[in-house]
C-alpha positions as a printed Julia matrix, in Angstrom:
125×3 Matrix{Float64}:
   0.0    0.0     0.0
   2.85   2.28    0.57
   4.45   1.73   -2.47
   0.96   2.63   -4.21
   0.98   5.86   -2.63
   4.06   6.46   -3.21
   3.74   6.32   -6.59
   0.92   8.23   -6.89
   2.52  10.94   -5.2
   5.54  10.97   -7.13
   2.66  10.99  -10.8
   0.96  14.14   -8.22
   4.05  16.17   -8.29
   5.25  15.49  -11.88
   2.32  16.67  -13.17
   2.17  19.46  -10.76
   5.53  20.73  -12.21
   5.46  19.51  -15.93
   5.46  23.02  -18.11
   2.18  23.28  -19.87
   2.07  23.76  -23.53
   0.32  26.31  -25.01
  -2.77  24.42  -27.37
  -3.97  27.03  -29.68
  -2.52  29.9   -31.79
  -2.54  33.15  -30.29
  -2.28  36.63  -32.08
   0.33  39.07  -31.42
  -0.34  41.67  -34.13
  -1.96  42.56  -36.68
  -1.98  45.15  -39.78
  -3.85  47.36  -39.55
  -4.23  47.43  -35.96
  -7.16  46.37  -34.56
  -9.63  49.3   -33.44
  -7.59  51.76  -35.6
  -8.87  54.37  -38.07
  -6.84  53.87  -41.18
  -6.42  56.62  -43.55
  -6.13  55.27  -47.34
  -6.57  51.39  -47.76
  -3.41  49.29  -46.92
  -1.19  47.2   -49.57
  -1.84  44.1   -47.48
  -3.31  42.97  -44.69
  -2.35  40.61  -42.12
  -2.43  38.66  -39.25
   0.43  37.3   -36.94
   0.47  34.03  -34.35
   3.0   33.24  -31.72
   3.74  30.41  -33.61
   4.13  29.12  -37.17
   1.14  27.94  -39.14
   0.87  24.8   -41.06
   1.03  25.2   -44.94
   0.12  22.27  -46.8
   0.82  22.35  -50.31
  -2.36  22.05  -52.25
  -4.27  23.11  -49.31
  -6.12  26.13  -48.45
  -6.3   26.01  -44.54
  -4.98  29.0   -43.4
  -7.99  31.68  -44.9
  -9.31  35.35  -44.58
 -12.36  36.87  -44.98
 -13.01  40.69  -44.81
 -15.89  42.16  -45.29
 -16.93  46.24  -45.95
 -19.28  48.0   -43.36
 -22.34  47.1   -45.24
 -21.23  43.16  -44.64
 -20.4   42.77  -48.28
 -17.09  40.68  -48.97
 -13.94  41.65  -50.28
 -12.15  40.36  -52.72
  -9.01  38.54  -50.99
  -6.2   37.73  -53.15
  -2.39  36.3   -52.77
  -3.23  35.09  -49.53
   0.22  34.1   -48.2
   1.04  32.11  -44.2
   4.43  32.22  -44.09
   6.17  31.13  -40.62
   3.58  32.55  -38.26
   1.97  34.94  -40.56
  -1.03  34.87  -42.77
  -1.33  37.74  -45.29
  -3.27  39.03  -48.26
  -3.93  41.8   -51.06
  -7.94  43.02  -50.31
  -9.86  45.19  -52.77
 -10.51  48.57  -51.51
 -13.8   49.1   -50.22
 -16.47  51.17  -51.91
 -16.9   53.73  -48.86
 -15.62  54.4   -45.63
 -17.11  52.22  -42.19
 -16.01  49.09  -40.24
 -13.74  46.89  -41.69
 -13.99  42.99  -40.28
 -11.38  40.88  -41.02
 -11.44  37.01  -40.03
  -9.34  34.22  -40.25
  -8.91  30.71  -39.78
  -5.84  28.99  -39.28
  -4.02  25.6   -38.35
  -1.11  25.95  -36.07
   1.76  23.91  -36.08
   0.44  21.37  -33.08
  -2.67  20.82  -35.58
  -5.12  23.03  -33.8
  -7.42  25.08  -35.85
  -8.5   28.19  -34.41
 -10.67  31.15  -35.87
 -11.37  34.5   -35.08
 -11.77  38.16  -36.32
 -10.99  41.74  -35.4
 -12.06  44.82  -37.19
 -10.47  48.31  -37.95
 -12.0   51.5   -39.55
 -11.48  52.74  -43.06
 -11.65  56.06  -44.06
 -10.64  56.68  -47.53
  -8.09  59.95  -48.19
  -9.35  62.54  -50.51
């Protein structure tokens, strides 16, 4: 019996002390910032992880979507993850407003993970 609880004392403690690892990809940054105004539309836009995202040739799982203040898509184009960031060339929007942007991506440990932020466009005169 003593060696039994030994044991599970010892499994306690290692688990107690064994570093956790982080499970999903978190953003650090982004471009354009999110909650900015942005003066004149940007010549890409992206998105940046703490770690690198899986690219899979032949595969599209790392994806943005952005969509004008009136909800209406964008047109995304040369959508590029490289190491831990995901970038793209978007078509200027038609007027000024609330720009969403979302993404999905697969980190490196496999885990997808999906979210959005939004910044807002004012176009320069």
């Amino acid at each position: 019996m003593k060696k039994v609880i030994a044991a599970l004392a010892i499994f306690a403690m290692a688990l107690a002390t064994a570093p956790s690892a982080k499970a999903h990809a978190q953003v650090t940054s982004t471009f354009p910032k999110a909650g900015s105004v942005v003066h004149g539309w940007p010549d890409r836009i992206w998105v940046e992880f703490d770690g690198n995202l899986i690219i899979l040739s032949g595969k599209s799982v790392n994806l943005f979507t952005v969509k004008d203040s009136t909800g209406k898509n964008l047109k995304v184009s040369g959508a590029v993850a490289s190491g831990a960031r995901l970038s793209a060339v978007v078509s200027k929007p038609r007027m000024s407003g609330k720009v969403q942007v979302t993404w999905r991506v697969v980190s490196e440990d496999g885990h997808p993970v999906s979210n959005s932020y939004s910044f807002t466009y004012i176009p320069t005169k």
